[in-house]
C-alpha positions as CSV (number, residue, x, y, z in Angstrom):
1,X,-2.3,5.3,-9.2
2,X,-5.7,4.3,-7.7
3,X,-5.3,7.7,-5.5
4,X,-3.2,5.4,-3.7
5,X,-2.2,7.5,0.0
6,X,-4.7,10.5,-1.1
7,X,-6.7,9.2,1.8
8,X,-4.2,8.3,5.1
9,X,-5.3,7.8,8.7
10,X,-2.5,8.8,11.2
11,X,-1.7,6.9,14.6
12,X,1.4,6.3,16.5
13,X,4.4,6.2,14.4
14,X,6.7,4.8,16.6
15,X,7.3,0.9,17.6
16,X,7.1,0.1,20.9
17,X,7.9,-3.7,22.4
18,X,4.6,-5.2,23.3
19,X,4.9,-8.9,24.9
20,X,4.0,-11.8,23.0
21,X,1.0,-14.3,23.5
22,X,-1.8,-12.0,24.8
23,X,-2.1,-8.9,22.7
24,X,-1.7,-5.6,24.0
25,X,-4.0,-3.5,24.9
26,X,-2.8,-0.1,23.7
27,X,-5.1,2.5,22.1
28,X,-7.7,-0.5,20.5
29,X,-11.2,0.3,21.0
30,X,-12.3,-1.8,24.5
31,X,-14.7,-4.0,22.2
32,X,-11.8,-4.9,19.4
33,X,-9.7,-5.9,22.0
34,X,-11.7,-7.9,23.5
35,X,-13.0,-9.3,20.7
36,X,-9.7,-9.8,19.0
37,X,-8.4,-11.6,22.1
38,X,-11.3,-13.6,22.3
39,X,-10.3,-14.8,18.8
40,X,-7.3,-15.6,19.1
41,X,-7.7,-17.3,22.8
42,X,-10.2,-19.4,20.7
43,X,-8.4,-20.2,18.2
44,X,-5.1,-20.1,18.9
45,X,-2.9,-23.2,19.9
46,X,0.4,-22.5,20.7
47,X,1.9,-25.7,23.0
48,X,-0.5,-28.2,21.4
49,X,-0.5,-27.8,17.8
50,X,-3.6,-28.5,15.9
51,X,-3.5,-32.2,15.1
52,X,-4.9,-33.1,12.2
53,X,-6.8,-29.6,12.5
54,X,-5.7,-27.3,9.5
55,X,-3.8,-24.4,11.3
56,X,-5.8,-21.2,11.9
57,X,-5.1,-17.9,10.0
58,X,-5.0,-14.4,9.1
59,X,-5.3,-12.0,6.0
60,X,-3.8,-8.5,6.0
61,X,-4.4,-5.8,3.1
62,X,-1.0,-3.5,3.7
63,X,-1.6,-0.1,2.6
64,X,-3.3,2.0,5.0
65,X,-4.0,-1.2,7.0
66,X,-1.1,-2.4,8.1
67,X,1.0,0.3,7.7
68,X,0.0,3.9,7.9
69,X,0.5,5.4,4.5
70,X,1.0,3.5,1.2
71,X,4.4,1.8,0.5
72,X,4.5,2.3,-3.3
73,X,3.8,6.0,-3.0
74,X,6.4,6.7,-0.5
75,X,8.3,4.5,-2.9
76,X,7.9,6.4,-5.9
77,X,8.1,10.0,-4.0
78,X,11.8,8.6,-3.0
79,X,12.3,7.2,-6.3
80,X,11.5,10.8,-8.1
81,X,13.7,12.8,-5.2
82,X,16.1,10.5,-5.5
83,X,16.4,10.1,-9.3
84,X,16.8,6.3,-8.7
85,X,15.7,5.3,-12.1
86,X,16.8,2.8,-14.7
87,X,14.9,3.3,-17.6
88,X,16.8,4.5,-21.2
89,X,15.4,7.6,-22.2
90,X,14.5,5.9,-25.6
91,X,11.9,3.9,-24.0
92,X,10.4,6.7,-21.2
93,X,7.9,7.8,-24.0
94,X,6.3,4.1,-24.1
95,X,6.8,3.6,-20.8
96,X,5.0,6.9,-19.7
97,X,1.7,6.6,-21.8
98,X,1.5,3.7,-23.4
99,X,-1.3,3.0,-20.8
100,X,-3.4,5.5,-21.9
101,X,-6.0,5.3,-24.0
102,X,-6.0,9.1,-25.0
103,X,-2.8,10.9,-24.5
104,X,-4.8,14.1,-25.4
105,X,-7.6,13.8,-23.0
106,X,-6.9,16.2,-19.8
107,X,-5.6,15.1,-17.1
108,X,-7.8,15.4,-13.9
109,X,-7.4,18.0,-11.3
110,X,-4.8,19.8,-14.7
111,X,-7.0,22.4,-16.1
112,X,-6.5,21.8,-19.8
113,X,-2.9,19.7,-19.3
114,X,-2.9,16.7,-21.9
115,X,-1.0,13.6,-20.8
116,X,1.0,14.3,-24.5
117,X,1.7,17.7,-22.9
118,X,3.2,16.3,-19.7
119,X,5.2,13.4,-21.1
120,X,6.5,15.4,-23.7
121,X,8.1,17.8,-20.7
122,X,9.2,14.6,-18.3
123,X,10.8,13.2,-21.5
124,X,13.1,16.1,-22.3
125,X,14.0,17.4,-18.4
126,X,14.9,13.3,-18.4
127,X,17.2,13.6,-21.2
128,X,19.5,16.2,-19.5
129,X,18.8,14.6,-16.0
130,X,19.9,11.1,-17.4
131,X,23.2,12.5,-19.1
132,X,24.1,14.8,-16.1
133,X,23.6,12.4,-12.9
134,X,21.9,9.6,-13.9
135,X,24.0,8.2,-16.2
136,X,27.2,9.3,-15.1
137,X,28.6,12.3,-12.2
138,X,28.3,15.1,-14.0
139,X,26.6,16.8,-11.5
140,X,25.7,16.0,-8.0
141,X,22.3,15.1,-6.6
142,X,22.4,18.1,-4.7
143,X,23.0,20.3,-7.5
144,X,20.9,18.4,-10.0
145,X,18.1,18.9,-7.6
146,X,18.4,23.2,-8.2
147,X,18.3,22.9,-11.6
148,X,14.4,23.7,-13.0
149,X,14.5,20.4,-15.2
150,X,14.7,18.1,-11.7
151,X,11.8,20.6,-10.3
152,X,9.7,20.3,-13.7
153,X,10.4,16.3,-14.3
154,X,9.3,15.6,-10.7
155,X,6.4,17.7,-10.6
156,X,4.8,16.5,-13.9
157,X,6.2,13.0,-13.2
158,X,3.8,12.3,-10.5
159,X,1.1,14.2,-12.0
160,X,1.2,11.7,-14.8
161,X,1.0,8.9,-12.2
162,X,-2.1,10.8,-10.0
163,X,-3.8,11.0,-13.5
164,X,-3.0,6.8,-14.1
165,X,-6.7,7.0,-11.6
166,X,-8.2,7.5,-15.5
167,X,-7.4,4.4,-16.8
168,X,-9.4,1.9,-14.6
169,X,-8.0,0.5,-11.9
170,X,-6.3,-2.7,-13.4
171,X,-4.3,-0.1,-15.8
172,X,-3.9,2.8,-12.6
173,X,-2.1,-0.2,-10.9
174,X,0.5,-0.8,-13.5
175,X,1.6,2.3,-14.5
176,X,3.5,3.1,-11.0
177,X,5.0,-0.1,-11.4
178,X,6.3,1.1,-15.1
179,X,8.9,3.3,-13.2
180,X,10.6,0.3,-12.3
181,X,11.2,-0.4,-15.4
182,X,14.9,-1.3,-16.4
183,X,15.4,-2.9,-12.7
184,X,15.6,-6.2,-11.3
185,X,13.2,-7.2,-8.4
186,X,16.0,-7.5,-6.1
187,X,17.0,-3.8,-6.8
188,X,13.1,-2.8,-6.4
189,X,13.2,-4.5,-3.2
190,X,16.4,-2.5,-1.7
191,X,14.7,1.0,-3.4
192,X,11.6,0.1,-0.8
193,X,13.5,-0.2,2.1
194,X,15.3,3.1,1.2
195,X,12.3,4.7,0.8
196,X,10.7,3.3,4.4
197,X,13.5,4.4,6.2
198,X,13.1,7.9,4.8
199,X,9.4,8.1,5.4
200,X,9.3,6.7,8.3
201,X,12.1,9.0,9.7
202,X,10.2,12.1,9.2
203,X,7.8,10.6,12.5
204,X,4.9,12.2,10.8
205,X,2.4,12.5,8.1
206,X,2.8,15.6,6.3
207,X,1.1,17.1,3.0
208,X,3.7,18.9,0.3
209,X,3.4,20.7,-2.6
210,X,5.5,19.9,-5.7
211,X,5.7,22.9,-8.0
212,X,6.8,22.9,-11.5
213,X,8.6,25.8,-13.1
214,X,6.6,27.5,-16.0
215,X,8.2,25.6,-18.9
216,X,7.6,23.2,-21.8
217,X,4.2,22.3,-23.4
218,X,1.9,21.9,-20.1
219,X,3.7,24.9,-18.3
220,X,3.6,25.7,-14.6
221,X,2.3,22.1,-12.8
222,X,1.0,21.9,-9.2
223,X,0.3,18.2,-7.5
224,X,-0.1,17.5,-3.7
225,X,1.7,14.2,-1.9
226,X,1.7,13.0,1.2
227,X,5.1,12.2,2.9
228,X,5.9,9.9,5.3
229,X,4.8,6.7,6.7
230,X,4.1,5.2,9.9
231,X,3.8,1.8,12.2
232,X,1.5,1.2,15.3
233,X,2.6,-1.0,18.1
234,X,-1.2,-2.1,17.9
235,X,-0.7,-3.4,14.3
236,X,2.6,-5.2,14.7
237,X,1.8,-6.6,18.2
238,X,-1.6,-8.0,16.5
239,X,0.7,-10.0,13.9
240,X,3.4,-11.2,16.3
241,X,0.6,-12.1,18.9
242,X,-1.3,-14.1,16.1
243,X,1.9,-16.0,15.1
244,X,2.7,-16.6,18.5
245,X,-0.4,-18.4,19.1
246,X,-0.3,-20.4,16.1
247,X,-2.2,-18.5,13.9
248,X,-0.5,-17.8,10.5
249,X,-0.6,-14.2,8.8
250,X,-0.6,-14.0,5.4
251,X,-0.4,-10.5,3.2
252,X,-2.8,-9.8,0.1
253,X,-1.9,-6.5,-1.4
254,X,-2.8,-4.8,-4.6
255,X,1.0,-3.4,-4.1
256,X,4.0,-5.3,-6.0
257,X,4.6,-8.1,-4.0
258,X,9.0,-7.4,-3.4
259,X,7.9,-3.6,-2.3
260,X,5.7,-4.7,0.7
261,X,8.4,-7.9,1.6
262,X,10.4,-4.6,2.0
263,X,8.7,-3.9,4.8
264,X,6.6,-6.9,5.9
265,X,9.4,-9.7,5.7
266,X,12.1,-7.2,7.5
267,X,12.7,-8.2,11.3
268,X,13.9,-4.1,11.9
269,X,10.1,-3.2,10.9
270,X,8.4,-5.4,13.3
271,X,6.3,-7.3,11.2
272,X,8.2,-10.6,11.0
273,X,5.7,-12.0,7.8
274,X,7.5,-15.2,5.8
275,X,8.2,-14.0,2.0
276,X,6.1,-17.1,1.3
277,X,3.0,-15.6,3.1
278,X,3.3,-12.5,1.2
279,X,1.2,-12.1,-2.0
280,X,0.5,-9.2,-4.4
281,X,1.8,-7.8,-7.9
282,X,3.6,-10.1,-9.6
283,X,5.1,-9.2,-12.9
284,X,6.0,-11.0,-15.7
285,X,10.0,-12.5,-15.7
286,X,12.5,-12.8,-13.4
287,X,15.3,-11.0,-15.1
288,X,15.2,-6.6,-15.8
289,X,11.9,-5.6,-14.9
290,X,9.6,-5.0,-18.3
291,X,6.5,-3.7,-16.3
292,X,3.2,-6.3,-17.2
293,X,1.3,-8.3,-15.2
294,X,2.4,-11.3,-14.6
295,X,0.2,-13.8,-17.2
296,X,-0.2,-16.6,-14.8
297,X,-1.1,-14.7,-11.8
298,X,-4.2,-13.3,-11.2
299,X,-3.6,-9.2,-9.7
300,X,-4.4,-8.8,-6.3
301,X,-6.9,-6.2,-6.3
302,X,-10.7,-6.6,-5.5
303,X,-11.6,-10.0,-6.6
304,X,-8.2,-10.6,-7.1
305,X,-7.8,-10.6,-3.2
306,X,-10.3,-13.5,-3.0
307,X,-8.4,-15.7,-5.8
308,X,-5.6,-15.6,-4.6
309,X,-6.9,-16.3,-1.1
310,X,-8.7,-19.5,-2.1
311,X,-6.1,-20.8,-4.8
312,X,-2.7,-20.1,-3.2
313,X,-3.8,-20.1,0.4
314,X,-6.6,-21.4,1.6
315,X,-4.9,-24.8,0.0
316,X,-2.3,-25.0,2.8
317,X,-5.1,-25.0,5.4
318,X,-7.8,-27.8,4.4
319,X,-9.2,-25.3,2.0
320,X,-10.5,-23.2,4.5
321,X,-11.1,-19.5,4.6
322,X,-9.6,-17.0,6.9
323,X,-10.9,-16.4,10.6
324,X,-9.2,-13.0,10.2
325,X,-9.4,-10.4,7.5
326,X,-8.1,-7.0,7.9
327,X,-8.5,-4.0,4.9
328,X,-9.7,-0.6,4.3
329,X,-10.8,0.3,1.5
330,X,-13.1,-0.6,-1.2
331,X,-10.3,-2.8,-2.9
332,X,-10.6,-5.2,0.4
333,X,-14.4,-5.5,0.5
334,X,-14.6,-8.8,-1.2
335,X,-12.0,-10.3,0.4
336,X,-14.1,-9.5,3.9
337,X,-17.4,-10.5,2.9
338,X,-16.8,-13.9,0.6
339,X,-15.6,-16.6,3.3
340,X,-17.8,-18.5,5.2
341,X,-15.2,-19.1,8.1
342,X,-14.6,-16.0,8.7
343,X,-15.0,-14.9,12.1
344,X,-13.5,-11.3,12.1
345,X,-13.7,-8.9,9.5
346,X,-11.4,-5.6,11.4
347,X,-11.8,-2.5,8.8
348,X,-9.4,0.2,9.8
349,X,-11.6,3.7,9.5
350,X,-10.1,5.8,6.8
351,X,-13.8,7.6,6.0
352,X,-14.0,5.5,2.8
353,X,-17.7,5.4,0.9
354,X,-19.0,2.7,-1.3
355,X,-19.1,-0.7,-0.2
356,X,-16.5,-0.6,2.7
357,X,-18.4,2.5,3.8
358,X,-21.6,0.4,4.2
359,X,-20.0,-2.3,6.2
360,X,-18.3,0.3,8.2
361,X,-21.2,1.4,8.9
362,X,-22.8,-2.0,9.6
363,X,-19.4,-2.3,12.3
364,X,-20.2,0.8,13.8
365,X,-23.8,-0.1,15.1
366,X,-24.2,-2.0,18.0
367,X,-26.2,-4.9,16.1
368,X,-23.5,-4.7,13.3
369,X,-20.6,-5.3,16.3
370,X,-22.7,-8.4,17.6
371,X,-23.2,-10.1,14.0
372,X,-21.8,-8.1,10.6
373,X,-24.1,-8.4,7.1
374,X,-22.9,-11.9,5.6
375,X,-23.0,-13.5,9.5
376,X,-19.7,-12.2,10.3
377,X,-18.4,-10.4,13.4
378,X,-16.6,-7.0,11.6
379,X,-14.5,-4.3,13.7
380,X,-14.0,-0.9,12.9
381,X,-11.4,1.2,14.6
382,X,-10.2,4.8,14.0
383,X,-7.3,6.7,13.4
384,X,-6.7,10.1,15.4
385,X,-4.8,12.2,12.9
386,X,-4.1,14.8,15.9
387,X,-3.5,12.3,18.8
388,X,-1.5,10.0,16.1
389,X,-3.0,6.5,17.6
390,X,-5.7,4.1,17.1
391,X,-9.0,5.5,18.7
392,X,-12.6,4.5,18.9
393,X,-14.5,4.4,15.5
394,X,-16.8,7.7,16.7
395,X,-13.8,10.0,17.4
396,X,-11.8,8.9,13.9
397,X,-10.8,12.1,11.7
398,X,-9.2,12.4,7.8
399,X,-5.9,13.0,7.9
């Protein structure tokens, strides 16, 4: 699952209206803001137009970046409390492991716990959970939720998916998508929303344990999530403010591409993106969801971020690069380094190492804030896990 939400920075989690044009000042560093208005005062054009001037624009990574949290996590924590599942259980078997490439190697952080061992347990707790709610009303969720197979199937559910991380991170990003399985995109799309609106009604960030009961082949299972998502007035009055000034915003996420319109192209999250400007996952068909990438579509991970940049956006705008590019993590690092027009590069501090680490480091100094490595300008701002809000880069904190 690419430890996707192990690592969340917390901020505000409420929206707030923020008025259009100029940005808002909020809780952004003094120097981002002023350098973020500076960009778009620059660039922006809003009564003019641009002539024959390709328009201006943005690129937003959306996990832990846009939104506080990670979209498909919350999605699949909602999915496995919620039983919202389509799959037959003839096919869970293939559809649990047929990504790995040794069902009998331990699973990390499961002292001696075989992927076999915990498929084989998810498998049969599905069998009675399929025939007794699933499948028909035998029981209700509420009582199916008591019973020890919901508590061992969930449990040992996502501890399959945390131990996806072992199969590389093309592979880790497929198998959460393999739970959709059975589904049209449409109904994915619908299962998001549900899911936002129950993580983000919880108003905070919260760590859980899920605890299986001792039982089957792997036994007693324990696995930590993180429930709940959030929004910042900063991040949502940053896209409108863009837009407003005639600055496009596109998406690039390594999440499926329907489960971030959930949230992105939905006027009640404050967003406002176009479907059209929203890129990531695609999988293959149109029909029931068989989870595989999608042949003709390069995945939007890594370099991934920077194909699909240059080949399905970059065309719309005289084949130039973004002015804007916003990420995180390690996944976003090419996409903020490889374009020559790029004159911001804003990396939201979740403490990551490696590559992003370096250029937050780079952001962090005052050289790096005047001119980044590859001639860029990059940003970092923080995330105050106590104060929930954006803070400067030197006072950010884990969550």
């Amino acid at each position: 699952m690419r430890n996707k939400g192990l690592i969340i920075c917390a901020m505000a989690l409420t929206l707030v209206s923020c008025s259009k044009g100029t940005l808002h000042k909020g809780n952004w560093e003094k120097y981002n803001y002023s350098a973020l208005s500076a960009l778009i005062r620059e660039n922006g054009n809003r009564s003019e137009g641009y002539g024959d001037r390709p328009r201006p624009y943005a690129v937003f990574d959306f996990d832990n970046t846009s939104i506080i949290g990670d979209i498909e996590v919350a999605t699949l924590i909602y999915q496995l409390e919620h039983l919202e599942l389509r799959i037959a259980p003839e096919t869970l078997w293939n559809t649990l492991t047929d990504l790995y490439p040794d069902i009998d190697a331990p699973v990390a952080g499961l002292d001696g716990v075989s992927a076999r061992m915990l498929a084989t347990d998810v498998l049969n707790d599905y069998i009675f959970l399929f025939d007794k709610y699933i499948s028909g009303s035998e029981m209700s969720l509420e009582q199916i939720r008591k019973t020890p197979q919901f508590l061992d199937f969930r449990a040992k559910t996502y501890a399959l998916s945390a131990g996806s991380d072992a199969l590389g991170y093309e592979a880790g990003c497929l198998w959460i998508l393999k739970l959709f399985n059975g589904m049209t995109k449409d109904e994915v799309r619908a299962l998001a929303e549900k899911a936002a609106d129950d993580a983000l009604s919880r108003r905070r960030l919260s760590r859980e344990i899920w605890v299986s009961p001792d039982m089957g082949e792997a036994g007693r299972v324990e696995v930590g999530i993180i429930r709940g998502l959030g929004i910042a007035p900063e991040m949502t009055d940053l896209y409108g403010t863009l837009q407003e000034n005639g600055i496009d915003v596109y998406i690039c996420s390594a999440s499926m591409k329907e489960v971030v319109e959930a949230v992105a192209c939905n006027p009640k999250y404050g967003f406002n993106v176009p479907q059209d400007n929203v890129y990531g996952i695609r999988l293959k068909g149109s029909g029931i969801i068989r989870a595989a990438y999608d042949p003709a579509w390069v995945p939007t991970f890594k370099e991934g971020k920077v194909t699909c940049i240059r080949t399905s956006i970059a065309p719309h705008h005289g084949g130039r690069g973004p002015i804007l590019a916003a990420g995180d993590s390690n996944g976003d690092y090419e996409m903020l380094t490889r374009f020559d027009d790029l004159k911001i590069g804003l990396i939201i501090n979740c403490g990551n190492s490696g590559g992003i680490g370096e250029l937050s480091e780079t952001a962090a100094s005052p050289a790096g804030r005047a001119e980044g490595i590859t001639g860029t300008r990059y940003l970092l701002q923080g995330r105050d896990a106590s104060k929930k809000k954006f803070v400067k880069s030197t006072e950010s904190k884990k969550f």
